[in-house]
Structures are given as C-alpha cells and as structure tokens.
VOGU-3710 file (C-alpha; in Angstrom, 3 decimals, decimal comma):
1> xxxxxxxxxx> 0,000/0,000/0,000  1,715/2,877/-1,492  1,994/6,165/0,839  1,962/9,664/-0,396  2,841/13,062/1,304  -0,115/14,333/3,165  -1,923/17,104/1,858  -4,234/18,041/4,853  -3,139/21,650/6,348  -4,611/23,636/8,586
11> xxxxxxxxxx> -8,350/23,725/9,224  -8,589/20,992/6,693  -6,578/19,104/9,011  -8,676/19,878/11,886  -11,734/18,801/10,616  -10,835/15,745/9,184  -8,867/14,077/12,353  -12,044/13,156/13,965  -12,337/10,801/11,434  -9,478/8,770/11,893
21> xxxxxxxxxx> -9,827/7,556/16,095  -10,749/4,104/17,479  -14,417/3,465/17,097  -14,866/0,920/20,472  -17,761/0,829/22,588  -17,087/2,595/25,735  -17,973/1,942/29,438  -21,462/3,497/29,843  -22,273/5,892/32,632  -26,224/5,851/31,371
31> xxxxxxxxxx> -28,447/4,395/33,865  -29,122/0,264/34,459  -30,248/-1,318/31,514  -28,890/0,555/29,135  -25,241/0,427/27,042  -24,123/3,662/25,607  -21,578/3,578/22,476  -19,698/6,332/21,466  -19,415/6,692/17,470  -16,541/9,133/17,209
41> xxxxxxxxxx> -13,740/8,474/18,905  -10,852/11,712/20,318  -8,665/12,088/17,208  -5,451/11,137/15,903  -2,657/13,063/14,807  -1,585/13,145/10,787  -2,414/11,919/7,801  -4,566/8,521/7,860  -4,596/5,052/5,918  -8,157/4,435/4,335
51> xxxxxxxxxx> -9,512/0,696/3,020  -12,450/0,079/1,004  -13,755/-3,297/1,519  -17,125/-4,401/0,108  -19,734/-5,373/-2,581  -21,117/-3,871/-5,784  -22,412/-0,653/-4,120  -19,029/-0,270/-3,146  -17,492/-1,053/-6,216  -19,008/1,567/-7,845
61> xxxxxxxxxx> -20,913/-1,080/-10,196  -23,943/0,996/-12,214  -21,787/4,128/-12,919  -20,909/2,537/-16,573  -16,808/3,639/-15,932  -14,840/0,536/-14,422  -11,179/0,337/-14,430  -10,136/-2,852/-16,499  -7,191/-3,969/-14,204  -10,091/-5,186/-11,792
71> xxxxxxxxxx> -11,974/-6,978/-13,661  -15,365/-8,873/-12,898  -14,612/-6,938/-9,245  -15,756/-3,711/-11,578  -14,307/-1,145/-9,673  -15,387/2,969/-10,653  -12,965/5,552/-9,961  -16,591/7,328/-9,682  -17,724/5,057/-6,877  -17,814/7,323/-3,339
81> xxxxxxxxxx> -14,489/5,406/-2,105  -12,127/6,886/-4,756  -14,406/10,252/-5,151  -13,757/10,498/-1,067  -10,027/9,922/-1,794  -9,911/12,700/-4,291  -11,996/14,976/-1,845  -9,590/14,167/1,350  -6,343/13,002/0,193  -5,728/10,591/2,686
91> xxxxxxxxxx> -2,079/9,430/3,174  -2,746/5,833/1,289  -6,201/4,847/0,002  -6,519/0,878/-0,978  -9,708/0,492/-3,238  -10,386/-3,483/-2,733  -14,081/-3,995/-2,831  -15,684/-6,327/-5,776  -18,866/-6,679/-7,191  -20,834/-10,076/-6,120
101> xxxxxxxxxx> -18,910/-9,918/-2,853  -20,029/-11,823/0,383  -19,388/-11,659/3,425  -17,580/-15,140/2,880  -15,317/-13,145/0,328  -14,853/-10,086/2,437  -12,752/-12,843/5,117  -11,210/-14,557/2,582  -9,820/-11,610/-0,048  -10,548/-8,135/1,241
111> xxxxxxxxxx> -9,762/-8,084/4,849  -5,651/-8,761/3,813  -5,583/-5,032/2,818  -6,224/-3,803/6,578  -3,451/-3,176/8,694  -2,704/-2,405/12,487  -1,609/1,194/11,063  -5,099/1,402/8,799  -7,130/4,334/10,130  -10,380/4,731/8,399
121> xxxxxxxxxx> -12,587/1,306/6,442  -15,581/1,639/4,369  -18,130/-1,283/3,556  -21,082/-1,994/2,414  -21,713/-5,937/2,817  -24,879/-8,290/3,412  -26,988/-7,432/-0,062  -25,581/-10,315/-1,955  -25,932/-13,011/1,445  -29,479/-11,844/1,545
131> xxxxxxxxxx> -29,969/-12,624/-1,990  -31,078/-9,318/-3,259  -30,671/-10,648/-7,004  -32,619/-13,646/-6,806  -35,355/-12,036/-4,751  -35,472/-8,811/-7,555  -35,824/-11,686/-10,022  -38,679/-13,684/-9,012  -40,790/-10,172/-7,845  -40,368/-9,394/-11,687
141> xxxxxxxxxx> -41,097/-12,797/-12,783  -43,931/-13,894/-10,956  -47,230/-14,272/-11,525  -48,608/-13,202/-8,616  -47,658/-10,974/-5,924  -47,796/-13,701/-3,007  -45,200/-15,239/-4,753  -43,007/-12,124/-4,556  -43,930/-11,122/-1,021  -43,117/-14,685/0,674
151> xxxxxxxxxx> -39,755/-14,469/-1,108  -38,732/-11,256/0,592  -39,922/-12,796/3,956  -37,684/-15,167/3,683  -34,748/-12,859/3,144  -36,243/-11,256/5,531  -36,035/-14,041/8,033  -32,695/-14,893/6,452  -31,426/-11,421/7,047  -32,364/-11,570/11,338
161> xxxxxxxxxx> -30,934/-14,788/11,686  -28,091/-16,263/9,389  -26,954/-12,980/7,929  -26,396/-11,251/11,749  -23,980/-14,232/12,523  -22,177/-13,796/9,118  -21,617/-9,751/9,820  -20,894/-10,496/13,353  -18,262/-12,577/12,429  -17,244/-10,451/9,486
171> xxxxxxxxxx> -16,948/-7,538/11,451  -14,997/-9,044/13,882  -12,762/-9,787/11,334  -12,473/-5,757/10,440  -11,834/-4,773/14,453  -8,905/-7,437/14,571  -7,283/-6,441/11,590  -7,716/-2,671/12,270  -7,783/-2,393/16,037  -7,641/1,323/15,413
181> xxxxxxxxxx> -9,758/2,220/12,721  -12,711/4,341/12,353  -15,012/2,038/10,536  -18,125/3,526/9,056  -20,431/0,765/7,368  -22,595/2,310/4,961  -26,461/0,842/4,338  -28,494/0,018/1,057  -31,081/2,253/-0,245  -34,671/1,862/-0,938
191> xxxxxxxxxx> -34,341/0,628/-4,894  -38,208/1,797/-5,509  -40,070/4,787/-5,731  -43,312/3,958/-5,160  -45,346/6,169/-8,225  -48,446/3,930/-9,492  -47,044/3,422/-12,672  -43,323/2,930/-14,504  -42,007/3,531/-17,662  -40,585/0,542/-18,215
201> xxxxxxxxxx> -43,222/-2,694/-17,798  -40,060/-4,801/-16,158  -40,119/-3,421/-13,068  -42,591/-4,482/-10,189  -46,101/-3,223/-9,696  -46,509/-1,037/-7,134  -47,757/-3,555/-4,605  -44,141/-5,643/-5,109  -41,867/-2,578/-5,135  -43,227/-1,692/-1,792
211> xxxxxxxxxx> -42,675/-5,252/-0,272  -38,910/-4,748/-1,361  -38,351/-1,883/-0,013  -39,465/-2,896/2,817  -37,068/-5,644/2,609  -34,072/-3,095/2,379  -35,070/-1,188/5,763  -34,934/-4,726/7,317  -31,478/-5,635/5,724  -30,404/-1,971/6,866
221> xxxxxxxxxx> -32,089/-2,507/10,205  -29,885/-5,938/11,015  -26,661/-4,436/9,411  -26,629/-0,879/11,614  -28,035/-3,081/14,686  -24,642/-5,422/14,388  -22,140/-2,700/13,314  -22,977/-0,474/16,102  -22,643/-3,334/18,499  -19,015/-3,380/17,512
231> xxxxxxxxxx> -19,063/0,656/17,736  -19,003/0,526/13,944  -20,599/3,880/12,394  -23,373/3,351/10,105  -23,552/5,111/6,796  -27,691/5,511/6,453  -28,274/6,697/2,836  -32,194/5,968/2,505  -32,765/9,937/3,339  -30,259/10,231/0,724
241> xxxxxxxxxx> -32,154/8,415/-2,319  -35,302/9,243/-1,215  -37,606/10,348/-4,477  -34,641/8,816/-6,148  -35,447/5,462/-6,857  -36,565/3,604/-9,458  -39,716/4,698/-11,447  -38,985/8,819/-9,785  -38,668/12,048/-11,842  -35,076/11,629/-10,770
251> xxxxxxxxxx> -33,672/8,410/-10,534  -30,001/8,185/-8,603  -30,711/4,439/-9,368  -30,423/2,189/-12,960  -33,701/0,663/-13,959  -33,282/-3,036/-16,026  -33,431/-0,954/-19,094  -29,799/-0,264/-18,739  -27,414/-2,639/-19,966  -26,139/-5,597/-17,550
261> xxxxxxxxxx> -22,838/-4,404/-18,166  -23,506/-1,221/-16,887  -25,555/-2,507/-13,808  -29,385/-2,272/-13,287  -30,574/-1,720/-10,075  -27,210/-0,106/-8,722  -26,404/3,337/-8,278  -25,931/5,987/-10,842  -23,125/8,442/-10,899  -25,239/10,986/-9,385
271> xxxxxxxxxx> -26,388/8,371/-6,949  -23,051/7,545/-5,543  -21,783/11,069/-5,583  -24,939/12,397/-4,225  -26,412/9,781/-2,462  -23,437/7,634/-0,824  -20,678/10,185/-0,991  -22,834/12,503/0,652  -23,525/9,929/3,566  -19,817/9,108/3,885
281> xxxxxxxxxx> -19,012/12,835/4,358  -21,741/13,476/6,882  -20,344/10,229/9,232  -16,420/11,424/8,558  -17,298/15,321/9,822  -17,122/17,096/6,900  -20,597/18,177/6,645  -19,281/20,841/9,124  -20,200/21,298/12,928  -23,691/19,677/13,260
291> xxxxxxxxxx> -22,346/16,813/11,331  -18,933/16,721/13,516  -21,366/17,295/16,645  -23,377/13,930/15,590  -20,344/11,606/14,661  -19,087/12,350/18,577  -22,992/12,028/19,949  -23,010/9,118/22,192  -25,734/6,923/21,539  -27,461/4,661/24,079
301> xxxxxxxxxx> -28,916/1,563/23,529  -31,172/-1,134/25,081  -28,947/-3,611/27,382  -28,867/-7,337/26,789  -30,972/-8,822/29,479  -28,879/-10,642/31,826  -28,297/-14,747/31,440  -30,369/-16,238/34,287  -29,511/-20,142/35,098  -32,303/-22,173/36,567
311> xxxxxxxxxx> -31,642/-23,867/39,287  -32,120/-27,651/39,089  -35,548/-29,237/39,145  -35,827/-31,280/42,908  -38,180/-33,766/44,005  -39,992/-31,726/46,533  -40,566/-28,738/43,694  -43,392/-31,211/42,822  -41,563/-33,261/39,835  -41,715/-37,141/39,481
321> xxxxxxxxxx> -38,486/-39,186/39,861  -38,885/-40,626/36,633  -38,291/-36,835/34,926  -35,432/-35,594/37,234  -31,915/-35,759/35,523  -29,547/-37,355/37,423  -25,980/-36,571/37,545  -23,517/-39,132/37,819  -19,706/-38,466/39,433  -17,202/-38,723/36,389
//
C-alpha cells in the first residue's frame, strides 16, 4: 500500500482528524439497563490510511466507468471510495471492494488489505448473502404478488438470523485487523419509488416494489443493529435516495433498461456522488459542525438482558423421579 505526502493543512486538518480515532464501545455511565456507544472516537494526529472493503455498491458497479485492471470486481474511480479519496487526500487509500462480494469473500480476499496502522474502512456488505438478485428476479417474474412477497420474507427471516452471525463474524474480522480504525459501514437504499405506474413494464407493480423496499429497511435494520454493536458507524443513505429510486422524476438508481454491463438496479453516478458520498461525508465530519457534533454524539442503547440459570428441578418442587436428571460423578 503505497503512501503519499499528506496534503491536509490547517483547518482541513482539523476537521478531518475526527475521522481517523478508534471506534470501540465505551464503558457506559447511562443508567441500568442501558449500554451507551460512542461513534466518534478523540482524534489522531496526521495523515490517515483508508480501506475500502465491500460489494457492488461499493465497487461503484452501475456508474458505466470501471477500471479494467479489476476486472469482474468492476471497480469505478466514480464510486464514493475513490471520489472520497480525491476529496480528502488521505495518506494511502486501498480500493479493494468487488462486485458479487459476500461476506464469505470479504474474510477470505478483502480483509488482507487492513493493517494495524489502517485508520479509516468503508463497507457496504450483506446485499448479496441476503440474496437481493434472486429475490429482484422472481418479484419481476412472478405471476402473482404472493409469490413475490413470501420471497422477501424469507430474506427477511434470512437477514435476522443467518446474515447477523455472518456480519458479526465479518466484522470481527475488520476490528482485529484494524484495532484502530474508524469504521463507518454504509447501508443500502430503498431501490423503488413507489409512483403507481413505470415507464418501463419490467419493473414491479406497485404492490411488489413496496414489499422490497421494505425488505431493504430490514437488511439496513440488522446491518446498523450489528455494526454499532461493535461501535461501527453506520452510513444511512435511505434519506439520501429518497424520491430517487426507481420509477422517480429523478432516478439516482439504474432501472433493467440499462445494460447488464452497466448494472441495473445499482447506483448511478449521481447516486453515488450524491447519495453515498454525501452519507460518507456526513459520518467522517465534513458536513461541518452539526455533522462533527453527531459523529461524537453518544448513543445509548437497550442492554442485553442478563443470562439467568435455573436452578435444578428437585423432588420436593413437585416433579416425578422418573423426569429428574440425574448426575452421575465422572
């Protein structure tokens, strides 16, 4: 990973160091029952080292420009990673997400770019586990809308089960590789707009579209509930691309009219340097002092209730012999 002279003087340099502190959950001093986590973290001096780890919408897949040394990973210099690397001029910037990435592929290719030293780590992860293709596919295809709606459900259920352990365990990964990095985990937007009608007949009737994007505030409801146990920032950019989707006066988002290589249902250029860009500047402080004052806000969540062990069943508590358990001496 390449280093290059910092560029960051004066105020610049002020404002940005909040970005680059440890992001750990801190003792709380709230009340019983409650766990308080503090998003932004006292600064660090000079320059920092940023990663970008994740899928497509990290990639920058659905801006049409990809640079051909990455191949199928499809990576945009006009994907918010690279545009916030122009903007800030960290000291390094490592651009390693790929399109179709899991969070299977995150362990096993991405999270070798982090180091000890690594100071600030984007991602956006958990679309492709969830099966966001698949799902898209069969709400277009079917004949009915029950058909559409159970298969969200059961991304749904997918996404509050199987998927927390795989971020859990993915974002693990991220703290131990980084111990001291700010990591800001960005969300997926809501694909849809929700107009009665679309231009183009391939995309879901209004009853479908709805049912999906409900689906993405549960998939972005499970991914900022398990980042911010780890005192991860989340990135929410559904405020961004709202009356941006799909079938808006203004979409920030490719409908299937667009070529495959380019990449339907993904961000535009405008979306990722409006909609995702925008996001990532907000969470790193440089939205100025109401933005700075949020990303140091300490937020306070509900405790886990505590682990209580039963004590063992005895005969006088009313139970039969026959159903006690009986422990032997090993």
């Amino acid at each position: 990973m390449g280093k290059r002279p910092p560029k960051w003087v004066g105020r610049a340099a002020t404002l940005l160091a909040g970005v680059f502190g440890v992001a750990m959950a801190v003792p709380s001093t709230a009340s019983a029952g409650q766990v308080t986590i503090f998003n932004g973290a006292a600064p660090a001096t000079g320059a920092g080292d940023y990663v970008a780890l994740g899928d497509s919408y990290s990639s920058g897949v659905g801006t049409g420009v990809y640079d051909p040394a990455s191949g199928a990973c499809a990576r945009s210099p006009l994907s918010y990673p690279p545009l916030w690397d122009a903007e800030h001029h960290p000291a390094s910037f490592e651009f390693v997400a790929c399109s179709g990435a899991k969070t299977a592929d995150v362990l096993a290719n991405q999270i070798s770019a982090l180091q000890p030293a690594t100071d600030l780590v984007t991602i956006t992860i958990g679309g492709n586990d969830a099966g966001f293709g698949p799902v898209l596919q069969t709400c277009t295809a079917a004949q009915s809308d029950s058909t559409c709606i159970a298969a969200v459900d059961a991304a749904e259920a997918f996404d509050r089960s199987v998927l927390r352990d795989r971020l859990a365990r993915t974002y693990a990964a991220i703290r131990q590789a980084a111990p001291h990095a700010q990591v800001v985990v960005l969300g997926y937007p809501r694909v849809f707009d929700l107009a009665p009608s679309c231009a183009d007949p391939r995309v879901p009737n209004v009853a479908r579209r709805t049912k999906l994007n409900e689906g993405a505030d549960v998939l972005d409801g499970v991914i900022q509930s398990v980042s911010q146990q780890f005192g991860f920032y989340f990135g929410d950019v559904r405020d961004q691309f709202a009356s941006h989707g799909v079938c808006s006066a203004d979409p920030w988002i490719n409908d299937p009219s667009v070529p495959t290589a380019v990449g339907p249902y993904h961000p535009t250029q405008a979306g990722y340097r409006s909609g995702y860009l925008v996001a990532l500047d907000i969470v790193t402080a440089r939205g100025g002092p109401a933005a700075r004052s949020q990303l140091a806000e300490p937020r306070t969540y509900p405790a886990p209730p505590a682990l209580e062990v039963p004590r063992p069943a005895r005969r006088r508590d009313g139970i039969p012999a026959s159903h006690l358990l009986l422990r032997q001496a090993s």
